[in-house]
N, C-alpha and C positions, 0 to 999 in steps of 0.2 A: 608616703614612706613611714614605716612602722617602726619608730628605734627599737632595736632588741636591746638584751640586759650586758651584752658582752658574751662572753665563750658561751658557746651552747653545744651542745651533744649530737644536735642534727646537723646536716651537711647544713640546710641555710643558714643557722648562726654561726658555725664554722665559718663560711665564706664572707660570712656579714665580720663576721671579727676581724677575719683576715685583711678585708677591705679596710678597714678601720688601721690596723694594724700599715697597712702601706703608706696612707693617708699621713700618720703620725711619722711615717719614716720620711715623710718629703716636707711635711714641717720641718725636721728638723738638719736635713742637707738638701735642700733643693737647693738648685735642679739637681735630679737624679738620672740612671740609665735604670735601666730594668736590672739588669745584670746589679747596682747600686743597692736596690732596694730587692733583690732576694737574697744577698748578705745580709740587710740588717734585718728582716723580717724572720728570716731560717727559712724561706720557702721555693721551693724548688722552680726551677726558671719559666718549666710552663707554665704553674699556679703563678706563679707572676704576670705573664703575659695575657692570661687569660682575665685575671684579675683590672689591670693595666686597662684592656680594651673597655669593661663596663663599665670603670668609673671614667671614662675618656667621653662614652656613648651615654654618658650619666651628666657629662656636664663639668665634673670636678676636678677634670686636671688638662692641662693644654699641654703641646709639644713646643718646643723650643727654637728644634734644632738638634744639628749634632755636635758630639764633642772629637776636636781634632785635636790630641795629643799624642800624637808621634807614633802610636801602637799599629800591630801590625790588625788585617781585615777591615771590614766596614767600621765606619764611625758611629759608635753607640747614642741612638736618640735621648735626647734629655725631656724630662719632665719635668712639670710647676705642680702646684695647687693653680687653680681658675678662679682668680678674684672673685670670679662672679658667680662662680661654681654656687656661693648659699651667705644669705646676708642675715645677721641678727640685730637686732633692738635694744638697747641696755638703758635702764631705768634705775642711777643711782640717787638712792634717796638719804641723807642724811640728818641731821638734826639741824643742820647749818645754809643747807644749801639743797635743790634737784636739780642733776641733770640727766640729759639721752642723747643718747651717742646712736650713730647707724654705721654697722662695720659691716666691710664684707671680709672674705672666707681667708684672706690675707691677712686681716687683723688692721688693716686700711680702714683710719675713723674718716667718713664720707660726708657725716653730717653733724653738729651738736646744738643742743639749748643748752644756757644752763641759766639757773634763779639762784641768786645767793643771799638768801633772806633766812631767818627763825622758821624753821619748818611749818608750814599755814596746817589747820584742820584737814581730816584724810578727804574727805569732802572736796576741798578748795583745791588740796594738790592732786586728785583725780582729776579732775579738769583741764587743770596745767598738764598734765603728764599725758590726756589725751590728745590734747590740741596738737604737744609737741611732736608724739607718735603720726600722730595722721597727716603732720606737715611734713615727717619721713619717709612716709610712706608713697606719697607723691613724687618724691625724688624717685622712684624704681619704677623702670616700666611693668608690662603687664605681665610679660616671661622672668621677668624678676623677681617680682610679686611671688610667685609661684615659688622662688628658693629660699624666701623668709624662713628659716626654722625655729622663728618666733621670739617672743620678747621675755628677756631676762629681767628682772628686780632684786638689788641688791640692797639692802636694809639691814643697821644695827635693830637686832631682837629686844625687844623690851626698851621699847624706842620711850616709855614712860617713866623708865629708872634710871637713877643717879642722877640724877638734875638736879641737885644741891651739890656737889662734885664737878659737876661743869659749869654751874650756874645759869640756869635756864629755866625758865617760866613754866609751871606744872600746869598749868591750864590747858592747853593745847596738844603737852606731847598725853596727856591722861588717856586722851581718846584714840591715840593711836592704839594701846593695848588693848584695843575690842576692836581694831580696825583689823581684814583679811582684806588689804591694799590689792596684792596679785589678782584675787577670786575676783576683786570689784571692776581691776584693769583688764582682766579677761572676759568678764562680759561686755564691757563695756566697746572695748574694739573688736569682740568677736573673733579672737584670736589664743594660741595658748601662749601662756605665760608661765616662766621656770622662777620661782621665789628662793634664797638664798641667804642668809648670813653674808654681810658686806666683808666681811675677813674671810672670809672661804671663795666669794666670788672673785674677789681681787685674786689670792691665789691661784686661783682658777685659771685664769688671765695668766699667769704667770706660767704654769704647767703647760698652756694651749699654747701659745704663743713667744714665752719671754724665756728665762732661765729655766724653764724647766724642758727643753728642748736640749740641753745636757744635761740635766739631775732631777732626778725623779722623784728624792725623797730633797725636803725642807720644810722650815720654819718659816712662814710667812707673817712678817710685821706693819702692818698700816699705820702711821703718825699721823690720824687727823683731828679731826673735833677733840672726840678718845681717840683708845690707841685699840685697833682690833689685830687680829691674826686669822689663819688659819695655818695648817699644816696637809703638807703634802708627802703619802706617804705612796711608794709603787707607783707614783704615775694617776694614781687621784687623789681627791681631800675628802680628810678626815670629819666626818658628820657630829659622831655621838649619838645619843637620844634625844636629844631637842634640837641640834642641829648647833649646838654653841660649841664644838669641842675647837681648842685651838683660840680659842677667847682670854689672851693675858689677862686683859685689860682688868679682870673682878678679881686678878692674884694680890691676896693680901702683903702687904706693904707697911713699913714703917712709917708715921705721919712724916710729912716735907717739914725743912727747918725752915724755910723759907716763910719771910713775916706774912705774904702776900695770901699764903694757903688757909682754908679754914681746918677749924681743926675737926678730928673723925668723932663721930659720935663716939665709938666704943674704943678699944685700945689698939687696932691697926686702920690703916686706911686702905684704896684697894690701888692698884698703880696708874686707873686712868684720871684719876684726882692731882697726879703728878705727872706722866708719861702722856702730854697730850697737848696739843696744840691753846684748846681752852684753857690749861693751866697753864702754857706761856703765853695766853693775852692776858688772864688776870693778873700775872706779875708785871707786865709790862705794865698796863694798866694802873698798879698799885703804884710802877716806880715811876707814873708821871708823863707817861709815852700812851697817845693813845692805841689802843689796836682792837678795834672796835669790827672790824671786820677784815677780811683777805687783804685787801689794799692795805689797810693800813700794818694790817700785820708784816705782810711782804717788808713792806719798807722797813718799819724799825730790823728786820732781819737783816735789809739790806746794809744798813748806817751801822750795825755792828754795834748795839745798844751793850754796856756792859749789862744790863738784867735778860739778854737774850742768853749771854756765858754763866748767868745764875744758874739759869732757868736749866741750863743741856748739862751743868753739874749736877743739879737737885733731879732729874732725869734719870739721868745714868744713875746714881746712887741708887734707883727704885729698880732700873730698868733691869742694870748686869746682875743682881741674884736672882729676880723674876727669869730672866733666861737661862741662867745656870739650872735653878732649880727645873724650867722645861725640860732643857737639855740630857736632866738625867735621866731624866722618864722617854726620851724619845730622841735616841742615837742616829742623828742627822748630821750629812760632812755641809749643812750650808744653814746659815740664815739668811734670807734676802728680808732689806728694809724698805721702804717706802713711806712717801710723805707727801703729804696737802699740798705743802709749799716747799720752794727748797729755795730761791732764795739765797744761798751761801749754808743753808743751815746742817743737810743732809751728810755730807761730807764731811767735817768735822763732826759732828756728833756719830758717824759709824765710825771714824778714826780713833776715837775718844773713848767709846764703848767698845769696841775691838782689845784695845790697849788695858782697859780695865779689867774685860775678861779673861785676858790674858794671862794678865798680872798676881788674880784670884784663881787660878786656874787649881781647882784639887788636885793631888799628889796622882799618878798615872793618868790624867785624862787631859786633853786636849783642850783648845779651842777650835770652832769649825771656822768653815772662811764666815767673812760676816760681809754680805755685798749690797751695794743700791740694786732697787730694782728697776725692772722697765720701762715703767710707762707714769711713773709721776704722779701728780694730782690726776690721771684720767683713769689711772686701776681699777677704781671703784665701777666707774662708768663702761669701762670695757670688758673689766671682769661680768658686769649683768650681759653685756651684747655676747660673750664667751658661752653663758651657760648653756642658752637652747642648740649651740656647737657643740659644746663639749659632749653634751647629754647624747647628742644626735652622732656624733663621727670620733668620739675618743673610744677607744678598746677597752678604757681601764674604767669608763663614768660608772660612777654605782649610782645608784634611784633617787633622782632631782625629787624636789616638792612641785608639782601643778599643778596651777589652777584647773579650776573641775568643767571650763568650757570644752564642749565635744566637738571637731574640730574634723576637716578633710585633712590628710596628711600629706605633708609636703612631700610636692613632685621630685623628690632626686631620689639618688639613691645612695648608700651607703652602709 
């Protein structure tokens, strides 16, 4: 199967859109009837049905059954998405940790590794990250196989910057910025691979699957190591030219007053020096609590540390004008939050930051809703399993990064 670019001029891309287009309608009220989803698609009830049969004869969607409510004629057949319909790979890599996740077309996580270690040489986590793929891989039979539309990589960019700001050892992330991870993991297992910004794939994940299954346009915020984003505007996220758009985390910021923080070279600091999980371990850290890694972080979150309440003050203080000033630039009714760890933590800190935005709010302008999102510490990992989906069966995907292996194309259709 050859993914097109979305709308296209000729009856095939047409149809392919259109496909696409139903597809996203049963994401987001399944089960459907046919009659369901040519309301939401605008498309006239034969081009539904005839639609309906190839992705049926495609693999992609299963019957149910009928729905008996009271109405008069036949009971209108109900539609799914087919779990099994098409499975993807997700390889999230961070500075702190890797993991892979194996989802199918449900968004059902089937399998995971994860390593939670200082990010090893690209080298050493090649390895790891093949092993872990090829022991996925095994899990699928051999008609299975065939519905992979490949493996996703989700990675903060300039994975060698700002490590004096999180405090991390330059020796090792240095080589990452001459490292092409995807190009190396796609030859490697002989498969294509979709490379991504970790704040765009998480969003992504969220568009496929989570909140964006009623809102098409938001602000998508990650709380981990740093703090990433993307943004989702119509139903896809927003790239840029290097693929960083949607990246709080380098918004200049007032330095923290907090003793724990170092102070910024020059006269601002950027908000992931403050707004990030690393800078509430080193204050932990400073006040005496170790949190040296997840566990221990977890916990002092759990015990209700007062430097945890420092910490989601000195936060928000960076976070709510870093939003505000997004916000003017990019008229969205939602932010959705996410986080590494939650802990107790997540919750009061969107309450907190909700309230203060509020509170600050310019003269006619609002605040949007401000929500947790879906899926937790696993975003990361299932926004990379999302991309080679999204890329493959969204209507609205614009042109993923892939790796350059030449590839048969998976059996389904869409």
């Amino acid at each position: 199967m050859k993914p097109a670019s979305g709308r296209g001029s000729n009856s095939a891309n047409i149809r392919r859109y259109n496909e696409r287009l139903l597809l996203q309608a049963l994401r987001r009220t399944e089960p459907a009837s046919k009659a369901d989803l040519a309301r939401q698609a605008n498309l006239t009830s034969t081009a539904v049905g005839g639609i309906v049969e190839s992705l049926a004869q495609a693999g992609l969607i299963e019957y149910l059954g009928r729905r008996h409510d009271g109405q008069r004629g036949q009971p209108a057949s109900l539609i799914r998405l087919d779990p099994r319909g098409a499975f993807g790979i997700g390889v999230r890599l961070d500075r702190t940790s890797i993991e892979t996740v194996l989802v199918n077309f449900a968004g059902d996580v089937l399998a995971r590794s994860a390593v939670d270690s200082v990010l090893p040489h690209p080298s050493v986590a090649l390895k790891i990250v093949q092993r872990d793929v090829e022991k996925m891989l095994t899990l699928l039979s051999a008609s299975e196989r065939e519905r992979l539309t490949g493996v996703g990589v989700a990675q903060p960019f300039n994975l060698g910057s700002w490590l004096r700001e999180l405090g991390l050892p330059a020796d090792t992330f240095r080589a990452w910025d001459e490292a092409d991870f995807a190009d190396d993991l796609s030859r490697a297992l002989a498969l294509p691979v979709y490379s991504e910004n970790d704040g765009n794939a998480a969003a992504t994940a969220e568009l496929f699957y989570g909140l964006g299954r009623q809102c098409d346009d938001f602000i998508y915020l990650f709380i981990g190591p740093a703090i990433g984003g993307g943004i989702a505007i119509d139903g896809d996220c927003l790239r840029g030219a290097s693929g960083n758009a949607g990246d709080i985390g380098v918004i200049p910021v007032p330095p923290s007053r907090l003793a724990s923080a170092p102070q910024p070279a020059g006269q601002w600091d950027i908000l992931l020096s403050r707004a990030s999980l690393n800078a509430l371990a080193r204050h932990l850290n400073y006040s005496g609590a170790a949190a040296d890694n997840r566990i221990d972080l977890q916990a002092c979150i759990e015990r209700r540390l007062p430097a945890v309440d420092e910490w989601i003050d000195d936060c928000i203080e960076a976070l709510a004008p870093a939003l505000r000033a997004t916000l003017c630039v990019l008229d969205v009714p939602m932010v959705v939050i996410d986080a590494d760890i939650d802990a107790g933590l997540l919750d009061p800190l969107v309450k907190r930051l909700a309230a203060t935005m509020a509170a600050n709010a310019p003269e006619a302008r609002g605040t949007p809703a401000l929500v947790r999102g879906s899926f937790g510490p696993d975003a990361g990992a299932i926004g990379a399993a999302t991309l080679p989906m999204f890329f493959n069966f969204s209507p609205r995907a614009g042109s993923p990064r892939r790796a350059g292996f030449k590839s048969q194309e998976v059996n389904h259709a869409a």
